[in-house]
LORO-141306 format. One line per field, with one value per residue (C-alpha): residue number from 0; chain; x, y, z. Coordinates in Angstrom, 2 decimals. Layout:
residues N
resi: NUM  ...
chain: A  ...
east: X  ...
north: Y  ...
up: Z  ...
END
This chain:
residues 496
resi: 0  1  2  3  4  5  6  7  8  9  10  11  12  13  14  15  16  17  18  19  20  21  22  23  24  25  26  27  28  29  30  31  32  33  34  35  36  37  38  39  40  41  42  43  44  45  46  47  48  49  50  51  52  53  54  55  56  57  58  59  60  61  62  63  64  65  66  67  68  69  70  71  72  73  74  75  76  77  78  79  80  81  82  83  84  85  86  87  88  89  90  91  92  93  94  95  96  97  98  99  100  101  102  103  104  105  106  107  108  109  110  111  112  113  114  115  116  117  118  119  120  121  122  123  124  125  126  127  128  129  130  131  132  133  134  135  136  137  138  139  140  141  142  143  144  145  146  147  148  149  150  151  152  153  154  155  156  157  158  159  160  161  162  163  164  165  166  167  168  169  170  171  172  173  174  175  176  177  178  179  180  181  182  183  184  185  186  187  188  189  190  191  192  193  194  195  196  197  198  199  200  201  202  203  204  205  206  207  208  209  210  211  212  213  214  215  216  217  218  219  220  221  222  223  224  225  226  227  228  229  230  231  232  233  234  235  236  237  238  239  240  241  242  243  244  245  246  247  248  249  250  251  252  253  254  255  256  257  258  259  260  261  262  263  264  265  266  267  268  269  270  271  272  273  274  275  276  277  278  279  280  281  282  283  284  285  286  287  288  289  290  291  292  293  294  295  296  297  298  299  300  301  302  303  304  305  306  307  308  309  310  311  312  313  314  315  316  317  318  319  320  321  322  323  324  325  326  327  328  329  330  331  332  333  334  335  336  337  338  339  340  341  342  343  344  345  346  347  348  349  350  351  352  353  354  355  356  357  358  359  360  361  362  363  364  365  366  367  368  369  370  371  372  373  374  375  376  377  378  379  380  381  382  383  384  385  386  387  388  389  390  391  392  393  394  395  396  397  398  399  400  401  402  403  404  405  406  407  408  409  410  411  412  413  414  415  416  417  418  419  420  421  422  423  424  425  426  427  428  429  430  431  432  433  434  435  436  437  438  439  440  441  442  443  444  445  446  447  448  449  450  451  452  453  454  455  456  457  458  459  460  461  462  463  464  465  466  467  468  469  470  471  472  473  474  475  476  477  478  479  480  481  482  483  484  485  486  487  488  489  490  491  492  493  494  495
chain: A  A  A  A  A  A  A  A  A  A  A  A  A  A  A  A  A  A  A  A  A  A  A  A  A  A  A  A  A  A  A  A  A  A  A  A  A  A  A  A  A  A  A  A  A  A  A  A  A  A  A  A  A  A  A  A  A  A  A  A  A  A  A  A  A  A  A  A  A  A  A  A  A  A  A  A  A  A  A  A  A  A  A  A  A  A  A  A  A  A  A  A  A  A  A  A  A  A  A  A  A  A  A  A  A  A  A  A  A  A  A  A  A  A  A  A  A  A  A  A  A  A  A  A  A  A  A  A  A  A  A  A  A  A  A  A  A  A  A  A  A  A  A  A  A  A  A  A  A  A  A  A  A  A  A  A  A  A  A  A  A  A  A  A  A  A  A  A  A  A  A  A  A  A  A  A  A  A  A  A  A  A  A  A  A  A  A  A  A  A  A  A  A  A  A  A  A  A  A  A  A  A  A  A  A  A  A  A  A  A  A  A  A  A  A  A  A  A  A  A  A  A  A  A  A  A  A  A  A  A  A  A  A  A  A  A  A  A  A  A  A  A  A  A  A  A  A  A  A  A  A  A  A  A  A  A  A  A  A  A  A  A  A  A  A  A  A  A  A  A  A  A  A  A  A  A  A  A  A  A  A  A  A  A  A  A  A  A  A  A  A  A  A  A  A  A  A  A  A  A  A  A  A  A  A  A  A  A  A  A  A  A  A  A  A  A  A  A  A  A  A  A  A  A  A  A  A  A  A  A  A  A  A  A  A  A  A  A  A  A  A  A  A  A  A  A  A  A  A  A  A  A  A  A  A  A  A  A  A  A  A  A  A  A  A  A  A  A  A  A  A  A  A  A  A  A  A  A  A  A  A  A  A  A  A  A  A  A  A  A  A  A  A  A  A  A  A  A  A  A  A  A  A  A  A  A  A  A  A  A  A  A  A  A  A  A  A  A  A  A  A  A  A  A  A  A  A  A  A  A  A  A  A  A  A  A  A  A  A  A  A  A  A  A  A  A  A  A  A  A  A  A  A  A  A  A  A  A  A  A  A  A  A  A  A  A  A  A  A  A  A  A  A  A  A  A  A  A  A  A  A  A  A  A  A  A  A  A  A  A  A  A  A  A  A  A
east: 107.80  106.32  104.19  106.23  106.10  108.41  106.05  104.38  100.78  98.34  94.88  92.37  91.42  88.58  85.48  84.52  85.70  87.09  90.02  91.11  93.89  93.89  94.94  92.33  89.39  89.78  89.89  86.95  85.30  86.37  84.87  82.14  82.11  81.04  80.40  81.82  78.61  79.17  83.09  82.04  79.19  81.93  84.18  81.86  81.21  84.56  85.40  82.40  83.45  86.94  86.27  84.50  87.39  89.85  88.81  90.03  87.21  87.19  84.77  82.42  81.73  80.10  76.53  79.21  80.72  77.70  76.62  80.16  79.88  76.53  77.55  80.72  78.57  76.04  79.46  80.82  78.12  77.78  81.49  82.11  84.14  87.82  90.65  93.56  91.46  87.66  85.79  88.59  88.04  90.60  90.86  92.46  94.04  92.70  95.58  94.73  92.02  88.75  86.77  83.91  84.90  85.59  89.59  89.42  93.93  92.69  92.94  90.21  91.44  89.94  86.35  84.69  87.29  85.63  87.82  86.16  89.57  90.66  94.59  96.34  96.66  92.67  91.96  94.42  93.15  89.49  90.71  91.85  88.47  89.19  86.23  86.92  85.66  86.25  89.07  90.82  92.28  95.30  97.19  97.13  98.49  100.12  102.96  103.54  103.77  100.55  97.25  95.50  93.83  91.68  89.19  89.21  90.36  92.70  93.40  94.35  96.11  93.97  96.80  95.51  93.66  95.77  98.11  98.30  98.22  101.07  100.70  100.26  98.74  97.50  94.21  95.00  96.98  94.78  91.96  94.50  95.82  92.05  90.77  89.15  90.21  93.05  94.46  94.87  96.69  99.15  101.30  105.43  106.98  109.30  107.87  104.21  103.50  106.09  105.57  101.92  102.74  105.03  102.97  99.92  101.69  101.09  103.47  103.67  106.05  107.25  108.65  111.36  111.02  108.38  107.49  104.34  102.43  101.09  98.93  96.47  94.67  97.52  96.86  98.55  101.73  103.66  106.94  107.14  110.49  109.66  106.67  105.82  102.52  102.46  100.39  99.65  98.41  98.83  101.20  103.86  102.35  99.16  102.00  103.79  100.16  98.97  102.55  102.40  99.38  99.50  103.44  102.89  104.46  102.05  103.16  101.11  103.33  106.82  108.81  106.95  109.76  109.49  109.16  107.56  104.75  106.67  106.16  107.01  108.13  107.12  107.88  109.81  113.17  116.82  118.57  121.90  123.99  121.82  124.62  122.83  123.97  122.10  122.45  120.35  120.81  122.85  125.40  123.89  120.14  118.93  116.84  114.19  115.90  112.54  113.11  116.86  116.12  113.12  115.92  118.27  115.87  115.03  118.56  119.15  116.01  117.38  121.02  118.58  116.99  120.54  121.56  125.11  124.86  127.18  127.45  127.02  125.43  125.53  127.73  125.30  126.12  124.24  123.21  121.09  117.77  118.30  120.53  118.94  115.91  114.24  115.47  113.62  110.40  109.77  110.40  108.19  105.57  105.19  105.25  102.09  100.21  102.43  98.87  97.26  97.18  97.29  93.56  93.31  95.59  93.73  91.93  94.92  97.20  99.42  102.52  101.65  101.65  105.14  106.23  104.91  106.61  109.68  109.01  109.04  111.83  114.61  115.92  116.14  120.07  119.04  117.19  119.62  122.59  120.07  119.82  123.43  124.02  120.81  123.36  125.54  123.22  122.36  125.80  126.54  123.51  125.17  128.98  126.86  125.09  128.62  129.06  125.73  122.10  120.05  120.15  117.88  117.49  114.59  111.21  111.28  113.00  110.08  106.60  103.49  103.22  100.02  97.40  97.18  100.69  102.87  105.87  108.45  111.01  113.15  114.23  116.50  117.82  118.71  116.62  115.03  113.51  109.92  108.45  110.97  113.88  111.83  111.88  115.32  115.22  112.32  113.20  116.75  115.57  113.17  115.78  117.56  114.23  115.10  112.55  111.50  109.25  108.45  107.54  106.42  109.42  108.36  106.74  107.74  106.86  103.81  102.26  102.76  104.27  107.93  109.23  111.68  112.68  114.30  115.80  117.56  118.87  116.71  114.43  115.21  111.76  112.34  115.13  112.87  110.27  113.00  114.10  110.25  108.76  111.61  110.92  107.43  107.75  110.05  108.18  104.32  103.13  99.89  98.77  98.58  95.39  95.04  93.23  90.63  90.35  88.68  86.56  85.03  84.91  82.62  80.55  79.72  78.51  76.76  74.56  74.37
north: 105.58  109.24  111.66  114.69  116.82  113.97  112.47  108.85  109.77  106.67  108.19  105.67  102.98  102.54  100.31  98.55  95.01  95.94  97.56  93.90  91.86  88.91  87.13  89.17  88.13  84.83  84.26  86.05  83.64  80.95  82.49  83.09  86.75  87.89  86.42  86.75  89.00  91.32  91.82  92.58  94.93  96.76  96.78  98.15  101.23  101.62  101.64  103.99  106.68  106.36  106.49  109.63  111.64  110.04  108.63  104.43  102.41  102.13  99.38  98.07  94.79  95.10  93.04  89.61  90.54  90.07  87.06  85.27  86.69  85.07  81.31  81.59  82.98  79.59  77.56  78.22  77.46  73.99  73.58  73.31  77.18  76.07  77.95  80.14  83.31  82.51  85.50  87.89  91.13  92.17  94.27  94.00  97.10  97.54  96.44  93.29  91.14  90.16  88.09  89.87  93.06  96.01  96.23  100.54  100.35  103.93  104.36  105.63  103.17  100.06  101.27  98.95  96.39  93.38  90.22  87.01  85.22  85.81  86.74  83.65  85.85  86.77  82.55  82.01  84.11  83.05  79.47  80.46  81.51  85.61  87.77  90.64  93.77  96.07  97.04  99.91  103.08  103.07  105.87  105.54  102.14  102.14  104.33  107.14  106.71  107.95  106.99  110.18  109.22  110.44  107.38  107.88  111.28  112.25  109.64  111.33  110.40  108.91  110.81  114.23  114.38  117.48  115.40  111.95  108.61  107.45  104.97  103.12  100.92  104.37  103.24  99.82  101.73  104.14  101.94  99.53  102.53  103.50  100.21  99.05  94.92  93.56  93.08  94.88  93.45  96.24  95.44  97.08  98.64  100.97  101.76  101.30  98.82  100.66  104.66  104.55  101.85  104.44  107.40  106.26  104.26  100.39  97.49  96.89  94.02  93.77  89.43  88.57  89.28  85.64  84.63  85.59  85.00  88.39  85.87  85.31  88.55  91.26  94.60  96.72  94.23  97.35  97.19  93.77  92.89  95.11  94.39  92.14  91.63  91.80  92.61  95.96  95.03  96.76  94.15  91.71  88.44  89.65  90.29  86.83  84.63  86.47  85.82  82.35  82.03  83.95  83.05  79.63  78.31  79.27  77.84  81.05  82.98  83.24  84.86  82.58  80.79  77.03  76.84  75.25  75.98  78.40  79.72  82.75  83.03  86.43  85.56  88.35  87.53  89.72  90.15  88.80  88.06  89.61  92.18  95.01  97.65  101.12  103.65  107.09  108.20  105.50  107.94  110.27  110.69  114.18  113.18  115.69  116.03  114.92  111.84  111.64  111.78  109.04  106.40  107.73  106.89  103.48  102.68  103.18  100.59  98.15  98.26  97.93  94.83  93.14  93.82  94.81  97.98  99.13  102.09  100.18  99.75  98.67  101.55  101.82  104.16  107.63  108.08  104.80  106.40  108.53  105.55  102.68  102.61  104.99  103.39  100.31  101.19  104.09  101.20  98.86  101.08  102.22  98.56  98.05  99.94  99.37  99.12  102.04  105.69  109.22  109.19  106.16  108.12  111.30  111.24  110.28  112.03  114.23  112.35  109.28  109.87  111.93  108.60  106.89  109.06  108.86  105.08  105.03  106.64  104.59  102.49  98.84  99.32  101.87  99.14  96.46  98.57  99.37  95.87  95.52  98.59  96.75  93.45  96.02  97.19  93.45  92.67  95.17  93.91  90.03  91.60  93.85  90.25  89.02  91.40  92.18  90.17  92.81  96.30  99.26  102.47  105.15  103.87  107.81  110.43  112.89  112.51  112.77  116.09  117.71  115.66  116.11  116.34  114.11  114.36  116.95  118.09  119.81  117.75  120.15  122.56  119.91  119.20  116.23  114.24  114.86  111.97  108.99  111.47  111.51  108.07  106.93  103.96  102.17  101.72  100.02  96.69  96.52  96.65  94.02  91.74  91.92  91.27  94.59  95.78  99.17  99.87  102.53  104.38  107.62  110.88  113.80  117.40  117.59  113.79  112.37  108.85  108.11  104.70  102.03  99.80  96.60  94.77  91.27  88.88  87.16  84.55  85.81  86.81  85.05  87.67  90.45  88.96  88.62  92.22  93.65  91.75  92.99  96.50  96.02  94.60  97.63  100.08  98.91  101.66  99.37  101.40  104.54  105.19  108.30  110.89  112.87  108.72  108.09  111.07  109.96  106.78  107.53  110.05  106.90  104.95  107.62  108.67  104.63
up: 165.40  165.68  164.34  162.61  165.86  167.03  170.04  169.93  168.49  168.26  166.58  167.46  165.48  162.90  164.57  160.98  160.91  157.72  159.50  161.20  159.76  158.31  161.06  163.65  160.62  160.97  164.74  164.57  162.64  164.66  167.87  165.65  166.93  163.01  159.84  156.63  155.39  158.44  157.77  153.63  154.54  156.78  154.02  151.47  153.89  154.44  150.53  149.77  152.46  150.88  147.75  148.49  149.99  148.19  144.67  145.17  143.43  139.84  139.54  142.63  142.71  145.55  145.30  143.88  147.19  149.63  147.67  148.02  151.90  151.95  150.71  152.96  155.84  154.83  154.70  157.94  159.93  158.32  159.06  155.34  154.15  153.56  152.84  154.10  153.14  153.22  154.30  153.95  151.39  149.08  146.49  142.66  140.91  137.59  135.64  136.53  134.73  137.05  134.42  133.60  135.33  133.21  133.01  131.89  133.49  133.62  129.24  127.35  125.20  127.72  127.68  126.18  127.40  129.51  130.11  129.88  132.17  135.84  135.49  137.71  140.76  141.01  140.36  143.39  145.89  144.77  145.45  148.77  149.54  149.39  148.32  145.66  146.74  144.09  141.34  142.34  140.46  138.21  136.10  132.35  131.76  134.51  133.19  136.05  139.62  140.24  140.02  138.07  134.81  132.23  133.65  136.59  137.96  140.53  143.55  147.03  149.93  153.27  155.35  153.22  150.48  148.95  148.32  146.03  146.43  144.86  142.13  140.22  142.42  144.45  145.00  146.54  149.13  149.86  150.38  152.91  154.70  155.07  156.26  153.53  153.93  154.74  151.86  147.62  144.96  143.16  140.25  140.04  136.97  138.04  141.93  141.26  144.23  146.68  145.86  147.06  149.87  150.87  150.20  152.48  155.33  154.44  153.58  149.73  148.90  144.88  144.69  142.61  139.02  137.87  141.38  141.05  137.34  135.73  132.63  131.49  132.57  132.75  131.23  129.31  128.08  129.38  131.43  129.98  131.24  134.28  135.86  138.81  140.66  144.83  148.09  149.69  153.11  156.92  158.24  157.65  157.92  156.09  153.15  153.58  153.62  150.54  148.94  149.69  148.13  145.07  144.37  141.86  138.85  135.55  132.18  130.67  131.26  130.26  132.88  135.20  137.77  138.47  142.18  144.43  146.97  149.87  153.57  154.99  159.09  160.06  163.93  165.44  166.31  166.74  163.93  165.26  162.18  159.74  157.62  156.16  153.92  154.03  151.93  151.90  148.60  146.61  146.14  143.58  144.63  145.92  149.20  151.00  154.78  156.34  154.19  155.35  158.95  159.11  157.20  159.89  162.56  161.03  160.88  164.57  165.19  163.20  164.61  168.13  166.79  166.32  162.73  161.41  159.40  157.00  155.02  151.31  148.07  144.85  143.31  140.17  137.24  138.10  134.12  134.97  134.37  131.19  129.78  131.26  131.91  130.04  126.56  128.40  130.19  127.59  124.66  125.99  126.88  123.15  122.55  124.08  121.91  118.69  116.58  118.30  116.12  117.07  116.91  119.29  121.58  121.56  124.36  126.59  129.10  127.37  129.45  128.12  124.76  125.16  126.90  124.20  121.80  123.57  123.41  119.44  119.11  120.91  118.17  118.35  119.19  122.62  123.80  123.07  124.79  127.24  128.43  128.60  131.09  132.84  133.22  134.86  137.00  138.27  138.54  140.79  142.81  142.72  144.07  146.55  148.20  148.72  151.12  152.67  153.34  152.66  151.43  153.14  151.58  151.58  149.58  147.89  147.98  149.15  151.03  149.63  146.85  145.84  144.25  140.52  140.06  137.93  140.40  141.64  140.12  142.97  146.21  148.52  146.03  143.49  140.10  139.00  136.32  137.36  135.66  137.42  139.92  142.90  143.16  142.63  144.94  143.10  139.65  139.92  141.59  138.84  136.70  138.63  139.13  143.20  145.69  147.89  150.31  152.16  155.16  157.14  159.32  160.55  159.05  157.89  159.44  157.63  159.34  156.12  155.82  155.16  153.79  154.45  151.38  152.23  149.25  149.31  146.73  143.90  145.76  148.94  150.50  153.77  154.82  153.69  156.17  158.96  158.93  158.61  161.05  163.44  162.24  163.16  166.89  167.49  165.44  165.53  162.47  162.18  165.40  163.15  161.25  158.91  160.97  158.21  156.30  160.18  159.97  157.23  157.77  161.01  158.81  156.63  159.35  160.94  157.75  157.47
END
């Protein structure tokens, strides 16, 4: 993996403990090198330098922090602090309910809004002993694939803050790519947990459609038959713990699956036998060339690491997103706030409310054809798996744009749908309810991230986790830290 000059460029690493992985955290606890106080007071600094360059932190919760860090710190040195994640930070996007926590999902709307219940992924990773940082920014609802709102502002990138975050979950990346803990909880409508993964350099994994519960404690009810709740984190097995932890069976929710308890091997091995089937642009997608040669790159690792790779994928109809899932996402968007008027949505973006609009005027045949063309779509996913294991394709189609933007809307010469075009690659496996993760594969001539999706078959984590932890022993990207996010990061400290 290289910098966009094309040499091997490792910038050093940030000295806050809040930079160390899950795994590092807790062998430092049990050399008793640090405590859980002095790994949360890292954090924090590393969150407030952030979130002054880039604009991550919707809500600090920072004094609940050092008090949890305080009993754990008391804990441990009784012997007593249990759990796969005591003493490790993480953060929780702001679509997702903290009880007691203001829950603003970056609306106007929210702002008096306070849950009084934890949504089922914030009571697991409480269980497992995690401490909750801070919620982090969100667009409007969660209904672009940034993370700009009228709450909160514009959210930058850690790799340069001219350009954006990604989103929705923009703010959990940036703060991950920036070492801010470990580990941030994103949620997935059409891209929202693998744009800004993508975007800032980190791993963001989206489960299979009800592997993870989104209630109680999910906000907006938008993307209902879309959405899915997953990790953002800087390495594989940091991605596969906090899977196995927050993936349960929740009778709350309706979309919930019925498995059991699961465990992840992230252990690098070849990937002798594994078929793959790659595809750059699914057959209709315009693709920036910086884009086009990092996937090119990334398949030549992977073909080193043992895999078969074949030219293939899922032959899906190109009208998919003006016929598919726009009747869809843009219907059940407008659901969300069925009860809300134009004066309620005043004071929001002018995109949402033309998504909204858009939303309320599908009929209820568009959306009932629309799901039909969706059982296309995931049929051609179910013949593609007879041939391959796994599909790879690009994360997006382009690199980080300017901040403040909603999108692009030309990619090499060709025009797009700025709103949902310039990420093609997203949006169909929610659609299909697949399991997908990026990760980092290169950069583009500008240093800015590129991303590697990896999709496999409903329920079919474990060969996600086989091919990225391969990726990662040949292509360590966790050795790459954003330069100007460092900067300022040793600024804090220094004023500190």
């Amino acid at each position: 993996m290289t910098d966009g000059s094309g040499r091997t460029a490792f910038p050093p690493a940030p000295t806050g403990l809040g930079a160390l992985s899950v795994a590092e955290i807790m062998a430092g606890y049990r050399r008793k090198a640090f405590t859980p106080r002095d790994v949360v007071d890292d954090t924090i600094a590393a969150l407030q330098a952030t979130n002054e360059a880039c604009n991550a932190v919707v809500t600090p919760m920072y004094e609940q922090a050092r008090a949890e860090a305080d009993r754990l710190t008391r804990d441990m040195s009784a012997g007593e602090a249990k759990g796969p994640l005591a003493g490790v930070p993480v953060t929780i996007k702001d679509l997702v309910f903290v009880a007691d926590v203001p829950a603003y999902a970056g609306s106007p709307m929210n702002k008096a809004f306070v849950p009084n219940v934890d949504a089922a992924v914030v009571s697991a990773l409480k269980a497992s002993g995690a401490i909750i940082t801070c919620k982090t920014t969100t667009c409007e609802s969660g209904y672009k694939l940034t993370a700009d709102s009228p709450v909160t502002g514009t959210t930058r990138n850690p790799w340069n803050p001219g350009r954006t975050s990604g989103g929705s979950s923009g703010g959990a990346a940036a703060g991950v790519a920036a070492g801010c803990g470990p580990i941030a909880i994103g949620t997935d409508g059409v891209g929202s947990i693998r744009v800004p993964s993508s975007f800032c350099g980190v791993v963001g994994l989206k489960p299979t459609f009800g592997l993870v519960p989104r209630s109680p404690g999910f906000s907006p009810p938008s993307w209902a038959s879309l959405a899915h709740t997953g990790p953002i984190t800087r390495t594989v097995a940091d991605a596969a713990l906090t899977l196995e932890i927050i993936a349960a069976y929740d009778l709350r929710d309706p979309a919930s699956l019925p498995v059991s308890p699961r465990r992840f091997d992230t252990n690098a091995a070849p990937l002798d036998g594994i078929r793959i089937g790659a595809s750059a642009d699914l057959g209709y997608a315009a693709v920036s060339p910086d884009v086009r040669a990092a996937f090119s790159k990334a398949l030549a690792v992977l073909d080193g690491c043992g895999a078969q790779i074949t030219l293939d994928g899922p032959g899906l109809d190109p009208g998919i997103l003006e016929h598919t899932l726009k009747p869809i996402a843009f219907t059940e968007q407008a659901a969300a706030v069925a009860t809300k008027t134009a004066a309620d949505l005043a004071s929001s973006e002018a995109d949402y409310r033309d998504v909204v609009t858009a939303g309320r005027r599908f009929s209820g045949t568009d959306y009932i054809e629309a799901g039909y063309r969706r059982g296309q779509a995931r049929n051609a996913f179910v013949k593609l798996f007879e041939r391959v294991d796994a599909l790879v394709t690009p994360t997006v189609a382009v690199t980080a744009f300017e901040a403040g933007r909603i999108g692009v809307d030309t990619i090499d010469g060709r025009k797009v749908d700025s709103h949902l075009g310039w990420s093609p690659f997203t949006w169909p496996i929610n659609l299909a309810g697949l399991p997908a993760a990026t990760l980092p594969c290169g950069f583009d001539r500008d240093g800015l991230p590129v991303g590697l999706q990896i999709v496999a078959p409903w329920l079919d984590e474990p060969t996600i986790f086989r091919i990225a932890a391969a990726f990662e022993q040949a292509q360590p990207w966790a050795r790459f830290w954003p330069p100007l996010a460092l900067r300022e990061l040793d600024r804090a400290r220094t004023k500190a």
